[in-house]
C-alpha positions in Angstrom: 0.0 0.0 0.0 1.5 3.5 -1.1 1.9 6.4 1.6 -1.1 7.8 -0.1 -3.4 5.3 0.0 -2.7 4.5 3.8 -3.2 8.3 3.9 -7.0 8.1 2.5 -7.7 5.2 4.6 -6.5 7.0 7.6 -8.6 10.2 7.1 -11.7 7.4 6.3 -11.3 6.1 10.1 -11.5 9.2 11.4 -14.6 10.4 9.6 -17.1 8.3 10.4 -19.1 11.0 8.4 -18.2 9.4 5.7 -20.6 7.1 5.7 -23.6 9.5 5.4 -22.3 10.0 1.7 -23.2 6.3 1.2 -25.2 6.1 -2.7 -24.8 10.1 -3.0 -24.2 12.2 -6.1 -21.8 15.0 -5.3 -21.3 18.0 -7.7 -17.9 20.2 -6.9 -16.3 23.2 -8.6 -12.8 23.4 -8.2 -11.8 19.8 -7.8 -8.3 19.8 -9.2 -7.2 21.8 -6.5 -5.6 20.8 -3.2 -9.1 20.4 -1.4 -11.1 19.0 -4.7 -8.1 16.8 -5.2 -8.0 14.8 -1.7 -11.8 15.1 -1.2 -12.2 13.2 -4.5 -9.5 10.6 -4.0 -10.9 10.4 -0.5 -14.0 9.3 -2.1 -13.2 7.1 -5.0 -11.0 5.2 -2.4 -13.9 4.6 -0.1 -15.8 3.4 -3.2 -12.9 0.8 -4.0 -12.5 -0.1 -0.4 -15.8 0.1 1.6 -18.3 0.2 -1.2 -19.4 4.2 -0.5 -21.2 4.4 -4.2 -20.8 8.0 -4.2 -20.6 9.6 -7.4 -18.4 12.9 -8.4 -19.3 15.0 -11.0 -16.3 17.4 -10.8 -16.1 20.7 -12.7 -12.2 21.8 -13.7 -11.0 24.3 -16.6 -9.0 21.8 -18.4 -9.7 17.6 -19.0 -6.1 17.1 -20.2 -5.2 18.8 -16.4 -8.0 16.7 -14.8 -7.2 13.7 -16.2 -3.8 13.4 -15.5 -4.8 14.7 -11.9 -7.4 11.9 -11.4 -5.8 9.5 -13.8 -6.4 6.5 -11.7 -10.2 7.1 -11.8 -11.0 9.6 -14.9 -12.6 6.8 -16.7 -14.6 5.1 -13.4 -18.3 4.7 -13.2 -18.7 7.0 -10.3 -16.6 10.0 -11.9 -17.4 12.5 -13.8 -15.8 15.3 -15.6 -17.2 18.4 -17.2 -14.6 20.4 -18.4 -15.9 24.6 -17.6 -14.8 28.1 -16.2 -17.3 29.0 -13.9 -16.4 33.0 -14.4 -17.6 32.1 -18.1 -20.7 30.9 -19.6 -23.0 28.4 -18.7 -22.4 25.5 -16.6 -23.6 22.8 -17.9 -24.5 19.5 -15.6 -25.6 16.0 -16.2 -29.5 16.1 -15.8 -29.1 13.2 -13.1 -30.1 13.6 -9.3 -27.5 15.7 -7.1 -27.9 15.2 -3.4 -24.5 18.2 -2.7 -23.5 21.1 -4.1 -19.7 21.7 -3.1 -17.9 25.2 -4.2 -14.7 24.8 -4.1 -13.2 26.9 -6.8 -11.1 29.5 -6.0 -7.7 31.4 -6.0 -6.1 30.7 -2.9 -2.8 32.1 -3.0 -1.1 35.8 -3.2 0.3 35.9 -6.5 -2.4 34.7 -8.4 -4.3 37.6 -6.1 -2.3 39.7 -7.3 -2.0 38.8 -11.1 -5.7 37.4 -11.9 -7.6 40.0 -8.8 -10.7 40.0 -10.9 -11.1 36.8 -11.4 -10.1 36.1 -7.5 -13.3 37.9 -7.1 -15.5 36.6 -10.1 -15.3 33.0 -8.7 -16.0 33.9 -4.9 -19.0 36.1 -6.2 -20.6 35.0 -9.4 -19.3 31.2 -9.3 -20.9 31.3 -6.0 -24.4 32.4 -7.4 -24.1 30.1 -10.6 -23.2 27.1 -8.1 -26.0 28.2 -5.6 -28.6 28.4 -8.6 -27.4 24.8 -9.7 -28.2 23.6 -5.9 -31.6 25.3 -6.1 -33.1 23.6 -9.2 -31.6 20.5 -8.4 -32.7 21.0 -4.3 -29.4 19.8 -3.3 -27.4 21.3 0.0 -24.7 23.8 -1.0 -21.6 24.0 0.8 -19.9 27.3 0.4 -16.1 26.9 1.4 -15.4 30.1 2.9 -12.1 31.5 4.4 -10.1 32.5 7.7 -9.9 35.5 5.6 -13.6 37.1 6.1 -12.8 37.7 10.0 -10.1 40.3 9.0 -7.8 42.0 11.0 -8.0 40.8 14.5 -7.5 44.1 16.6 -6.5 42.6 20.0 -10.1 42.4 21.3 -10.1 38.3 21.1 -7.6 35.7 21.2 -9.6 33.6 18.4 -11.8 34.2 16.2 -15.3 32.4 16.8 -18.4 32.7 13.7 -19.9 36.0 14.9 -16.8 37.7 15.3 -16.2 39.9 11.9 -12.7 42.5 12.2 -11.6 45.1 9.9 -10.5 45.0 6.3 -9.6 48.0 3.9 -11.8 47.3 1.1 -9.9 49.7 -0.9 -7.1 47.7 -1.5 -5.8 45.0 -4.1 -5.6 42.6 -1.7 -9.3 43.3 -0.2 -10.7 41.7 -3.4 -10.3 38.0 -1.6 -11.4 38.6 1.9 -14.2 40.6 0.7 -15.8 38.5 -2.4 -15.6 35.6 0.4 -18.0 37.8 2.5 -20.4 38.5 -0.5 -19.7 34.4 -1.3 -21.3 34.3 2.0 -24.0 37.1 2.2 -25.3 35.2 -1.3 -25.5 31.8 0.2 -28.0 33.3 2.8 -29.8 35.1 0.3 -30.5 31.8 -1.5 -31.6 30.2 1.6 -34.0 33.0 2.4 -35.1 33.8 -1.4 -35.2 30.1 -2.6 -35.2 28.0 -0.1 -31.8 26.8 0.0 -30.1 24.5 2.5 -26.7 25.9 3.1 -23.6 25.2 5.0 -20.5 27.5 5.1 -17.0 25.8 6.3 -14.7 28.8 7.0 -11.4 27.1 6.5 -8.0 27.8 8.0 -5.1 28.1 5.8 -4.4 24.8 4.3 -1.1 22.6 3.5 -1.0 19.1 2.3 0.6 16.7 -0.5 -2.4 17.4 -2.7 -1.1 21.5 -3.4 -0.3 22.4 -6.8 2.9 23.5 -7.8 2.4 27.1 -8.5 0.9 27.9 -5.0 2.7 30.9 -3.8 1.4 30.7 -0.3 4.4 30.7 2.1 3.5 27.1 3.6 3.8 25.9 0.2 7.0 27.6 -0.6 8.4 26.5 2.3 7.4 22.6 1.9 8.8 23.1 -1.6 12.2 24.1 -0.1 11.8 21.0 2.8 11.2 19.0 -0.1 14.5 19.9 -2.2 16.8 19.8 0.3 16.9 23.9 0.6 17.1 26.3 3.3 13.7 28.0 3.9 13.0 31.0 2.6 11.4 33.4 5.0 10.4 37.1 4.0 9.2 38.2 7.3 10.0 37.9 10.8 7.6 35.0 10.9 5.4 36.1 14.0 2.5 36.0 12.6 0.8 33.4 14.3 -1.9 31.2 12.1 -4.4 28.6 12.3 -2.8 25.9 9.7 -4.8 22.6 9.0 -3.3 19.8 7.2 -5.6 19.0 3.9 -7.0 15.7 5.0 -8.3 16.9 8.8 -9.5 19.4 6.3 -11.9 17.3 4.2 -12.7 15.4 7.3 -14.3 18.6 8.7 -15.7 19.7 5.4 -17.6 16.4 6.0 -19.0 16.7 8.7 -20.2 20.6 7.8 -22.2 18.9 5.0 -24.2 15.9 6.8 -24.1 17.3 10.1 -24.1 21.4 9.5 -27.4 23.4 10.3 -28.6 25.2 7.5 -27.4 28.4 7.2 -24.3 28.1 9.8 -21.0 28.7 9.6 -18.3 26.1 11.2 -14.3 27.1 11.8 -12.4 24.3 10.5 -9.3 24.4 12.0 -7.7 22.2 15.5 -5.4 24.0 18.0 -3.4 20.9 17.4 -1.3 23.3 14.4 -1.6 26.6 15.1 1.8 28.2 14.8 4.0 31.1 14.1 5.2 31.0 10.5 8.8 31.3 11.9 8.1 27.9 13.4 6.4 26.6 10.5 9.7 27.8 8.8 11.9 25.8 11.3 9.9 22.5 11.5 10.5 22.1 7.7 14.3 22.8 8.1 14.5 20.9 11.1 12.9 18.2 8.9 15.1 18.7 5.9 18.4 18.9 7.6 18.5 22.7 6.2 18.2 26.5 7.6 15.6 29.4 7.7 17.0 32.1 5.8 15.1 35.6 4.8 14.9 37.5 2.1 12.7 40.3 0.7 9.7 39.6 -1.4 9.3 41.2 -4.5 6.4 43.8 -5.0 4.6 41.2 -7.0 4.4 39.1 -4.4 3.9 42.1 -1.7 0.3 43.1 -3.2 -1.2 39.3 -2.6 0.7 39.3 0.6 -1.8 39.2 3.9 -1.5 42.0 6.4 -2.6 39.9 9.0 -0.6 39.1 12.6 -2.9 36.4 14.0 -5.5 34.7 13.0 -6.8 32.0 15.6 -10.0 30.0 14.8 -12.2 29.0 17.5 -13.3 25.5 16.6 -16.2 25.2 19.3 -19.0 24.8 17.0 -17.4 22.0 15.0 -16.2 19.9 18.1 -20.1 20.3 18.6 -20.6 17.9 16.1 -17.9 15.6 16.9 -15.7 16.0 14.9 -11.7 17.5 16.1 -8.2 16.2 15.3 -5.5 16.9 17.7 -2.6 15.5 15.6 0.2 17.9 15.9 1.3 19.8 12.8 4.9 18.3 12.5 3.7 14.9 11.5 1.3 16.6 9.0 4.6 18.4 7.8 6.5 14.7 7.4 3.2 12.8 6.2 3.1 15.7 3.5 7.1 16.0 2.5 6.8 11.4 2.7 3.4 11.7 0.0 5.5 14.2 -2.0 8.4 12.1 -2.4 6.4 9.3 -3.7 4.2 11.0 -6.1 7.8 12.5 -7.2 7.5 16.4 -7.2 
């Protein structure tokens, strides 16, 4: 059994979720990114393994990308692709029964905010309503994946963030266009549920790391696996105090799980664990520590400066999840190893 695969299995056993999915048909936008990617093979494995008969009908840009990204289940009974851009024209669904709704398509990282800022905000605002519509007609629940990044600035009045806490962002800004479309992303999902109806779940997630990322993520736990994973020193182009909520990309479909069978309509869950919280200068020296290398600094370019987050700490309060059972409190170094030993194997 590959790293991977004991990986998936792992994740299954501690989402006994999982098994509310059991004969469902599950529609998601963005699926050959780092979320889309594990929640699929998460899936399709459960469907080899356990019999889960859950189908996928995932929505990319690009087949060719897709199926090399899903190569060992592109042509399976239970997938299926439909190649679109949800910031362009119509998408187009097969007319089959569709039990979830998952949006999932987004940029996520600071140089593609600052290079492709409309379409950043196209996809949180009308992808969103395109996806919600879909959910409507078909009266499936939509599950909005929402960010760390709609609480804002946290201005010293809490140590974490908890769902009805909202802080301050400068709209007025480049870098506003994420944070803020996430917000409208939001404001539309309960517009659908009060206008049509709509059963909706929002999982705000923390940032995310994992074997699944793609190669041109520019978020700084990305860059610095990247360096872990060549043998380099780590790059750091701050101080590193800001002090995150991280979640490893499996705990993070486990909770995204249990948002969509157990979620109230209409709530918002922090997915997150205390377990790997940590300053980004730690982050830093867990991966060098892990690599045999050194943290280094350097100065980013201005590129990179306008995606770049202004925020010093941003804690999530995961009460409401634990609520319904689900937490993980393995610690964020042996999600950093699991991810740098998947990595190796798939041979990035």
């Amino acid at each position: 059994m590959s790293a991977y695969q004991d990986n998936l299995d792992n994740c299954a056993k501690a989402t006994p979720a999982l098994a509310d999915l059991r004969g469902k048909t599950i529609l998601m936008s963005g699926a050959t990114g780092m979320i889309g990617k594990y929640f699929i093979d998460l899936i399709m494995r459960q469907n080899q393994t356990n019999n889960l008969d859950c189908k996928i009908i995932a929505l990319g840009r690009n087949k060719e990308k897709a199926a090399a990204r899903f190569k060992d289940c592109f042509d399976d009974e239970h997938f299926i692709f439909v190649e679109c851009d949800i910031n362009a024209g119509e998408i187009v669904v097969p007319d089959m029964s569709i039990d979830y709704v998952i949006h999932a398509a987004s940029n996520t990282h600071p140089l593609a905010y600052s290079t492709y800022p409309v379409s950043t905000i196209e996809a949180n605002i009308a992808g969103t309503n395109k996806m919600a519509k879909i959910a409507a007609d078909r009266k499936a629940r939509f599950i909005f994946l929402s960010s760390v990044e709609v609480y804002g600035e946290n201005r010293g009045d809490i140590e974490a963030f908890d769902e009805k806490y909202l802080g301050y962002i400068d709209c007025n800004t480049l870098r506003a266009g994420y944070p803020e479309s996430k917000r409208c992303g939001e404001a539309l999902c309960q517009a659908y549920k009060q206008q049509y109806n709509l059963d909706i779940v929002i999982p705000r997630l923390a940032r995310i790391f994992g074997p699944t990322m793609l190669l041109d993520d520019s978020k700084a736990s990305s860059q610095f696996i990247k360096n872990s994973l060549n043998g380099e020193n780590i790059v750091l182009k701050s101080e590193g105090t800001q002090f995150f909520s991280y979640l490893y990309v499996a705990d993070v479909v486990s909770g995204i799980i249990y948002c969509m069978v157990k979620g109230e309509n209409g709530e918002a869950y922090n997915v997150a664990s205390n377990s790997q919280n940590i300053t980004l200068r730690d982050l830093a020296k867990n991966l060098a520590d892990i690599a045999g290398t050194e943290v280094v600094f350097d100065i980013p370019d201005e590129s990179e400066r306008k995606g770049y987050s202004t925020a010093t700490k941003a804690l999530l309060d995961t009460k409401k999840l634990r609520e319904l059972g689900w937490e993980t409190t393995t610690p964020i170094k042996q999600r950093l190893e699991e991810t740098l030993t998947i990595l190796k194997e798939f041979g990035n």
